[in-house]
Backbone as CSV, one residue per row, in Angstrom:
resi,resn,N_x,N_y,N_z,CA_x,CA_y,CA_z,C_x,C_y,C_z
1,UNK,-38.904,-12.731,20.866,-39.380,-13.542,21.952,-38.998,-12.888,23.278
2,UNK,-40.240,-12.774,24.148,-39.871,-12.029,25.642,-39.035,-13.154,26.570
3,UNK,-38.216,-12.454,27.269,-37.626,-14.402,28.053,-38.090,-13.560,29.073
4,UNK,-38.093,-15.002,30.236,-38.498,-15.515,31.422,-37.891,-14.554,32.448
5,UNK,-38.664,-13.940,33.533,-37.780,-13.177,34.380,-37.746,-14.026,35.547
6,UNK,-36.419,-13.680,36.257,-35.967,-14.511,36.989,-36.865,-14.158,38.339
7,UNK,-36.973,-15.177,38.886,-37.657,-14.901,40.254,-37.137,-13.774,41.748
8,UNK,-37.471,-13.007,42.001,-37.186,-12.432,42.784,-36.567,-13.249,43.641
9,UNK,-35.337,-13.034,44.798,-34.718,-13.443,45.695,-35.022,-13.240,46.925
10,UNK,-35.245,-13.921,48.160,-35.596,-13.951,49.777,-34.886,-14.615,50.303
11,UNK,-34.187,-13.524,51.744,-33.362,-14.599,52.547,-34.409,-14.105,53.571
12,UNK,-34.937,-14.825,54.304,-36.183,-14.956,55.671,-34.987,-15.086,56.708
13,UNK,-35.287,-14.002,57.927,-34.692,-14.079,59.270,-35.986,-14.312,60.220
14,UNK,-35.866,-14.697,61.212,-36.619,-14.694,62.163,-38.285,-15.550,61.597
15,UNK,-37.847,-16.370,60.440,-38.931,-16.907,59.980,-40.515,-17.861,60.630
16,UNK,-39.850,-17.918,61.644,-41.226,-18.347,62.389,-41.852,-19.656,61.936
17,UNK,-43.079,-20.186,61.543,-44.149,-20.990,60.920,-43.272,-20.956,59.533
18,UNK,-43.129,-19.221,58.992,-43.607,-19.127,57.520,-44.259,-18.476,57.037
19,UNK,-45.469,-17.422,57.903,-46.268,-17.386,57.139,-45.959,-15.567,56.078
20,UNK,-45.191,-15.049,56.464,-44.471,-13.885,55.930,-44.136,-14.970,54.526
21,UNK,-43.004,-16.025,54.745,-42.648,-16.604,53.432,-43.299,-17.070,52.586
22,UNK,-44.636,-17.546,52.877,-45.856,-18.128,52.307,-46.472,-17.044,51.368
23,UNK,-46.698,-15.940,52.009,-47.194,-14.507,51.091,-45.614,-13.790,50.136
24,UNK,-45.055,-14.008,50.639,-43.580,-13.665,49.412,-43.287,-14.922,48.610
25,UNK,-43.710,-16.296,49.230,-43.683,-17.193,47.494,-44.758,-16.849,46.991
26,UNK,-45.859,-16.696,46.951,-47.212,-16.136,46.823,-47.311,-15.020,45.916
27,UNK,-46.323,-13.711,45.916,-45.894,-13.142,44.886,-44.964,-13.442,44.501
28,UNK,-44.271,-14.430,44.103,-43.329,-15.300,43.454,-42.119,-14.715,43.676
29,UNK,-41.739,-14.582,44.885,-40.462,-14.751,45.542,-39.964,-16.074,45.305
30,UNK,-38.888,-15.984,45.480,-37.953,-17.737,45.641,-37.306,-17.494,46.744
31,UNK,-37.513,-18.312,48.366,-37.232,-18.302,49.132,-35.937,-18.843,49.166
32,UNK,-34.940,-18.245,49.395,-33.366,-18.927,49.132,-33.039,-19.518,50.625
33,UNK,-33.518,-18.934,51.404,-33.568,-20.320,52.830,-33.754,-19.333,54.080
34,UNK,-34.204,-19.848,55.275,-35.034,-19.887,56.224,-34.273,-19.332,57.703
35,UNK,-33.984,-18.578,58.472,-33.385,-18.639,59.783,-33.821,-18.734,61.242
36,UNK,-34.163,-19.914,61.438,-35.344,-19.722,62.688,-34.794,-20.715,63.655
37,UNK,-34.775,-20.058,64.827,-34.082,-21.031,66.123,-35.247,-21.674,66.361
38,UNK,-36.216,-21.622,66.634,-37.538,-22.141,67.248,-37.427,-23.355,66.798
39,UNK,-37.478,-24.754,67.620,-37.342,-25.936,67.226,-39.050,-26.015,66.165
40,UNK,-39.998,-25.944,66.863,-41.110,-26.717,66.508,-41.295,-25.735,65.545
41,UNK,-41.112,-24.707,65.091,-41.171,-23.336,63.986,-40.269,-23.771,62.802
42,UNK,-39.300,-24.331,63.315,-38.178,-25.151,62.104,-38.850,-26.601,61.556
43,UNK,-39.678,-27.477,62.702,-40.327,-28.636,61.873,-41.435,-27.749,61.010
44,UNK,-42.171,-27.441,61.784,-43.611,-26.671,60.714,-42.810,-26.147,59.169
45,UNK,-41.846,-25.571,59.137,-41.370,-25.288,58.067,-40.837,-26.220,56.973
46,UNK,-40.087,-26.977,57.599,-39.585,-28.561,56.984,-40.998,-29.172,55.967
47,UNK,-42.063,-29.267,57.288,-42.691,-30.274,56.930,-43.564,-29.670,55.564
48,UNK,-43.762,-28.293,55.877,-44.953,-27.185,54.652,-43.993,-27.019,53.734
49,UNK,-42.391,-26.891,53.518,-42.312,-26.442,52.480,-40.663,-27.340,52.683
50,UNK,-40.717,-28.630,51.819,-39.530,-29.125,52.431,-37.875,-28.304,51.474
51,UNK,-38.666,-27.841,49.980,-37.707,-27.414,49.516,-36.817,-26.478,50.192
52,UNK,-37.446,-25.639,51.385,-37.106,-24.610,51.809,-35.906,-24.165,52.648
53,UNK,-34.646,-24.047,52.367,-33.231,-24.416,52.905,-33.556,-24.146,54.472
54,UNK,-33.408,-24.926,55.742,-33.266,-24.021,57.177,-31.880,-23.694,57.205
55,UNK,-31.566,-22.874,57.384,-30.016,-22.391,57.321,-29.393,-22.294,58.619
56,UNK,-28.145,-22.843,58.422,-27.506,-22.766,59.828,-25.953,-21.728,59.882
57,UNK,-25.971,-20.863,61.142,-26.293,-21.351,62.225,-27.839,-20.565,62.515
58,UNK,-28.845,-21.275,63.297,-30.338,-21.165,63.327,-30.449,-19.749,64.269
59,UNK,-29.596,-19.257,64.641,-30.277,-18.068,65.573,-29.686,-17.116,64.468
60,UNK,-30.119,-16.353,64.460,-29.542,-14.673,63.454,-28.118,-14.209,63.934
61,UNK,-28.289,-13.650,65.174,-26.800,-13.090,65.304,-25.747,-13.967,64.904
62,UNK,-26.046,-15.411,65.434,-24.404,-16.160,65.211,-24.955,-16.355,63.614
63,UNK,-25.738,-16.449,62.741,-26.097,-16.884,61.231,-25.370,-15.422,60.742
64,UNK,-25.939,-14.364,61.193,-25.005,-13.202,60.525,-23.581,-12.761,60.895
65,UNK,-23.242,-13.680,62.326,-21.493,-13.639,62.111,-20.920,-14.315,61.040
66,UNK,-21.404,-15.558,60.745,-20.809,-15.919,59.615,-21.101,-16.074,58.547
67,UNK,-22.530,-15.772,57.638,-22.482,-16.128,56.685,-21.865,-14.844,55.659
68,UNK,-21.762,-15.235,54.262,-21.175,-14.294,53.994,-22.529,-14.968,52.223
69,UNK,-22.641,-13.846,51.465,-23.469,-13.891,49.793,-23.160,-14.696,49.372
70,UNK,-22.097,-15.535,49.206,-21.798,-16.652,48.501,-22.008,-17.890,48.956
71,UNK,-22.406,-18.104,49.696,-22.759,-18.863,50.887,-24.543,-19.820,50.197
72,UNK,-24.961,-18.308,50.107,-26.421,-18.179,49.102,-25.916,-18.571,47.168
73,UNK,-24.994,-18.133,47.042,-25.044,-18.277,45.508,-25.283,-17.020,44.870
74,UNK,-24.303,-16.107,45.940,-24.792,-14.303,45.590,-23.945,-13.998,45.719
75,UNK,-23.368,-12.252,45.256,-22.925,-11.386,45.518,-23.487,-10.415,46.129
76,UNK,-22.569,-10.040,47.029,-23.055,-8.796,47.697,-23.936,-7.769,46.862
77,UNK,-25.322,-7.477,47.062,-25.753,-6.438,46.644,-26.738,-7.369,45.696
78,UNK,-27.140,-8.145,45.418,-27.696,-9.308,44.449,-28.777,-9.662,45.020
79,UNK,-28.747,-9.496,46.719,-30.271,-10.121,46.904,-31.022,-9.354,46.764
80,UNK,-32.469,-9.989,46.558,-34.029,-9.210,46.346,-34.348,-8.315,47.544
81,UNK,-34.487,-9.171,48.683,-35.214,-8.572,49.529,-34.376,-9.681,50.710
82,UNK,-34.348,-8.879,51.876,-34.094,-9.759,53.412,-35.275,-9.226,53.820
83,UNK,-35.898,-10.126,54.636,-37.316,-10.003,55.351,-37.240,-10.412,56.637
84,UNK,-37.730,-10.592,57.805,-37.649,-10.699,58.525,-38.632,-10.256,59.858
85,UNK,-39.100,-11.221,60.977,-39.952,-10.674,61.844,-39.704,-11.054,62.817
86,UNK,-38.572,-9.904,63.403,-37.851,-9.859,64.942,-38.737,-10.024,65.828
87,UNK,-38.346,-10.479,66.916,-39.239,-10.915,68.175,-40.213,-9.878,68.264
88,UNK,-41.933,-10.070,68.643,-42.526,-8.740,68.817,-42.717,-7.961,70.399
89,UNK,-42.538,-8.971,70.929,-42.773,-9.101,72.361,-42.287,-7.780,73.128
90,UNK,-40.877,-7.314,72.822,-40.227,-5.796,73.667,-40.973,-5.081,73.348
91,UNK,-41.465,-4.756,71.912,-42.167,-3.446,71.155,-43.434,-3.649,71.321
92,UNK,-44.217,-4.567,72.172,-45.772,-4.687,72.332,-46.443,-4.010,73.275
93,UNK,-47.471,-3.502,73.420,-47.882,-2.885,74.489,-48.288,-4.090,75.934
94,UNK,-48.533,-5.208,75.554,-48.677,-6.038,76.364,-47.777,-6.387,77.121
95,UNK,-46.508,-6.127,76.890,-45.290,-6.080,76.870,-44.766,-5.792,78.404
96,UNK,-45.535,-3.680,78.277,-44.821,-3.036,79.183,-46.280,-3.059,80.055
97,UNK,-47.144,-3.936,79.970,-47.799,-3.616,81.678,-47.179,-4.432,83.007
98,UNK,-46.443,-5.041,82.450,-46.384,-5.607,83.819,-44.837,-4.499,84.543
99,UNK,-45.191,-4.524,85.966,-44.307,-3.436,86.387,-42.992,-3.714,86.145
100,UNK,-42.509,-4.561,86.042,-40.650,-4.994,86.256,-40.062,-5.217,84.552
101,UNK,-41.191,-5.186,83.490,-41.042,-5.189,82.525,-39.811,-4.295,81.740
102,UNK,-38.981,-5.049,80.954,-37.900,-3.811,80.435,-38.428,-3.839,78.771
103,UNK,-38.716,-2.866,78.041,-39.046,-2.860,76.964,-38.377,-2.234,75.740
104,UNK,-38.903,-2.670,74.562,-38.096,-2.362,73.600,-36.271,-2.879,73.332
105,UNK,-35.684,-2.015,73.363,-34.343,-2.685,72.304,-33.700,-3.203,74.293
106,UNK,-34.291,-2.634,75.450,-33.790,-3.013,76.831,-34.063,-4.708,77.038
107,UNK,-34.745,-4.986,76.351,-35.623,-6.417,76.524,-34.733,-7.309,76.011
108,UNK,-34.197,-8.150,76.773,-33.182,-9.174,76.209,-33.642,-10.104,74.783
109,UNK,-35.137,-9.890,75.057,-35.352,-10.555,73.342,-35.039,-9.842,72.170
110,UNK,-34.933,-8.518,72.671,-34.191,-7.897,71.555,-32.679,-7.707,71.155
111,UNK,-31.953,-8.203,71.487,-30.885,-8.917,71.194,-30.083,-9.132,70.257
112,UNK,-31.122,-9.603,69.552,-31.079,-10.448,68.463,-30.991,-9.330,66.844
113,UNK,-32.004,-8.399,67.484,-31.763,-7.244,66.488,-30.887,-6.629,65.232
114,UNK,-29.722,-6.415,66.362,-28.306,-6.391,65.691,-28.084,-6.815,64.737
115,UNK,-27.998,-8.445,64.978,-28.084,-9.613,63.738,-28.502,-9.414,62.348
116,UNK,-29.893,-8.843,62.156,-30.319,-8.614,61.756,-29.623,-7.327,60.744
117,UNK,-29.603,-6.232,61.241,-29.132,-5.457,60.717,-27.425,-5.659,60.082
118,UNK,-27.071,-5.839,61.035,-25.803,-7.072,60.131,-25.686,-7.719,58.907
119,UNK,-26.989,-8.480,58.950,-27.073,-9.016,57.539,-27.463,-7.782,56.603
120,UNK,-28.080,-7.113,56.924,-28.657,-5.870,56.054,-26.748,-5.456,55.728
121,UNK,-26.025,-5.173,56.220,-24.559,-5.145,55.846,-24.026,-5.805,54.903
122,UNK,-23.955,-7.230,55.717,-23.586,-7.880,54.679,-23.960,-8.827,53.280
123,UNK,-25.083,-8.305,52.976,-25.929,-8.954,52.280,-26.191,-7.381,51.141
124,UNK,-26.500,-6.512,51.967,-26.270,-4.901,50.982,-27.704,-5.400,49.992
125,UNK,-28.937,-5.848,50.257,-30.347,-6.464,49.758,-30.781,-4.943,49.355
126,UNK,-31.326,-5.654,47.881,-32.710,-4.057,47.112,-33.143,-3.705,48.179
127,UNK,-33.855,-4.769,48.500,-35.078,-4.375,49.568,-35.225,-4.270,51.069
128,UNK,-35.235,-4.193,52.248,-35.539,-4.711,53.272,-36.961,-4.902,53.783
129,UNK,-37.966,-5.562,54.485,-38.646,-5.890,54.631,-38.867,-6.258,56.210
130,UNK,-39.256,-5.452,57.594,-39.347,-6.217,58.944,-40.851,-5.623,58.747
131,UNK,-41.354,-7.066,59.584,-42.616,-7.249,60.310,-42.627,-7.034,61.243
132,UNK,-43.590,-6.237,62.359,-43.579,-6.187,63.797,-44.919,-5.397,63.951
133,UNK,-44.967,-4.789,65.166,-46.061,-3.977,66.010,-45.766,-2.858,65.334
134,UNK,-46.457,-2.054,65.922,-46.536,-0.763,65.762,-45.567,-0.174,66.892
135,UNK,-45.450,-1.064,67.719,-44.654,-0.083,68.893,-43.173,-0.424,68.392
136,UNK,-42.686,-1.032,67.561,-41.306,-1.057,66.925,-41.417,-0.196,66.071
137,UNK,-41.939,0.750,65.758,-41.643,2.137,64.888,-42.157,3.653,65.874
138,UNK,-42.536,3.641,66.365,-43.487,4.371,67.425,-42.961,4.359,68.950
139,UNK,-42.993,5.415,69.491,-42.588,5.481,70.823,-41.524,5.445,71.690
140,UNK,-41.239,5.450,73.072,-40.188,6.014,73.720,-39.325,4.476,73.754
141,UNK,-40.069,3.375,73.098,-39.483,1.853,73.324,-38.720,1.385,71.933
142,UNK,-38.961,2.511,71.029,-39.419,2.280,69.474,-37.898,1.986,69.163
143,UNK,-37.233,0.769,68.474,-36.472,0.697,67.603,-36.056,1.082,66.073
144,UNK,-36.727,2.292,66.314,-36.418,3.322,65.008,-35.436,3.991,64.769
145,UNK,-34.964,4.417,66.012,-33.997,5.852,66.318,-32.427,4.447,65.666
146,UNK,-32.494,3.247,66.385,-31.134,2.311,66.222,-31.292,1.701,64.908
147,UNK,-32.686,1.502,63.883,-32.541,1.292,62.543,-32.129,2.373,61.645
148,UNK,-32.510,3.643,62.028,-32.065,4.787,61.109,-30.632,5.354,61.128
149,UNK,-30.340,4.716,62.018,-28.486,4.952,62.822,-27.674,4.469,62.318
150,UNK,-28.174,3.055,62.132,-27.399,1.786,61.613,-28.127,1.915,59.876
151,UNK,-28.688,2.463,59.747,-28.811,2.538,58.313,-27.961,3.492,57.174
152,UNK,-27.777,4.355,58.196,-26.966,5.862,57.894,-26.019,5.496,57.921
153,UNK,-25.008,4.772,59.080,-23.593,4.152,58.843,-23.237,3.339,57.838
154,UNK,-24.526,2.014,57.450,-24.227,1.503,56.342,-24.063,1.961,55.191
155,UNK,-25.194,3.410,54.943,-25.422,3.982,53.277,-23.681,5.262,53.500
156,UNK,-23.267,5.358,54.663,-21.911,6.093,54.469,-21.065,5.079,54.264
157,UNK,-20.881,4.236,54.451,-19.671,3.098,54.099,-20.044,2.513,52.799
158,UNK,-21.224,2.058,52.574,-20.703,1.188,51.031,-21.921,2.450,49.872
159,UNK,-21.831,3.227,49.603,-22.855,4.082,48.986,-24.272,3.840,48.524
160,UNK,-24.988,3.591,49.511,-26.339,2.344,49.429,-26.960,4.486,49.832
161,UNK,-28.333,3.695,49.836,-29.399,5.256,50.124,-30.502,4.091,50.870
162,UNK,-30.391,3.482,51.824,-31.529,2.727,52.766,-31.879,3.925,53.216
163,UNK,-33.872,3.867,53.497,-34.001,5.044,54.326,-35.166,3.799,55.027
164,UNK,-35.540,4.157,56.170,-36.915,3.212,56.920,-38.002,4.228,56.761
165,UNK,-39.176,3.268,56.571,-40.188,4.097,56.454,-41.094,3.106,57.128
166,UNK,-42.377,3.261,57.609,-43.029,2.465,58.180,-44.643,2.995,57.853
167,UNK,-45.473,1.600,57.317,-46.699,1.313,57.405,-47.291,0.557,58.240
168,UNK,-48.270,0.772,58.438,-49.325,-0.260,58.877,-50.405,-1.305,57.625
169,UNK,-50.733,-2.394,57.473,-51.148,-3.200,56.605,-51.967,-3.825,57.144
């Protein structure tokens, strides 16, 4: 007899609506819970998917000062995938027309970034997964050069091999 495979694992940062989480339950992810400051982005989520943990604390950086895998019902290195879709706004081209504009990782909405990669630390996930523009992999604004940095420090400290690679979809 074949047994049942267990559902892939998702911790969602910067979850928004949902609709990233909607296409990862969709390939039968199990969303293990939600991180989204956005008040009315946290009801829409409640209300579409109530099973869906919102996890506190709701902004990323202070959620990745403290949470720690067990927190989830994990060990380090246990989750599926962290996903996530950091603010797009610094890395947009719409972004940098206006003249006084500061862009990319300069843009106080990017901030939050860090956080992010943090959890990629402490969470040590198969997979990683960010959504964004094209100008967050691309260009003189591009938050590539500080994911491949911070990826390299992590795979020298705990013996992980993260490398970033980037598509368009």
């Amino acid at each position: 007899m074949v047994g049942r495979r267990r559902a892939l694992r998702v911790l969602s940062a910067f979850s928004g609506a949902g609709g990233l989480d909607l296409g990862l339950e969709a390939a039968s992810f199990r969303v293990l819970g939600c991180v989204e400051k956005d008040d009315l982005a946290r009801e829409t989520l409640a209300r579409n998917r109530p099973g869906w943990k919102l996890l506190e604390p709701s902004d990323v950086t202070e959620f990745a000062r403290t949470v720690r895998p067990a927190d989830l019902g994990l060990e380090r290195g246990q989750l599926d995938l962290l996903a996530g879709g950091p603010p797009c706004q610094p890395f947009s081209k719409a972004a940098q027309w206006h003249a006084k504009a500061r862009a990319g990782l300069d843009d106080p909405r990017a901030a939050c970034f860090p956080g992010f990669i943090q959890l990629i630390e402490t969470f040590l996930p198969k997979v990683v997964l960010i959504e964004n523009v094209q100008g967050f992999t691309e260009g003189k604004t591009s938050a590539l050069p500080l994911l491949q940095e911070s990826l390299n420090r992590i795979n020298s400290s705990t013996r992980t091999s993260y490398k970033a690679s980037a598509n368009v979809l």
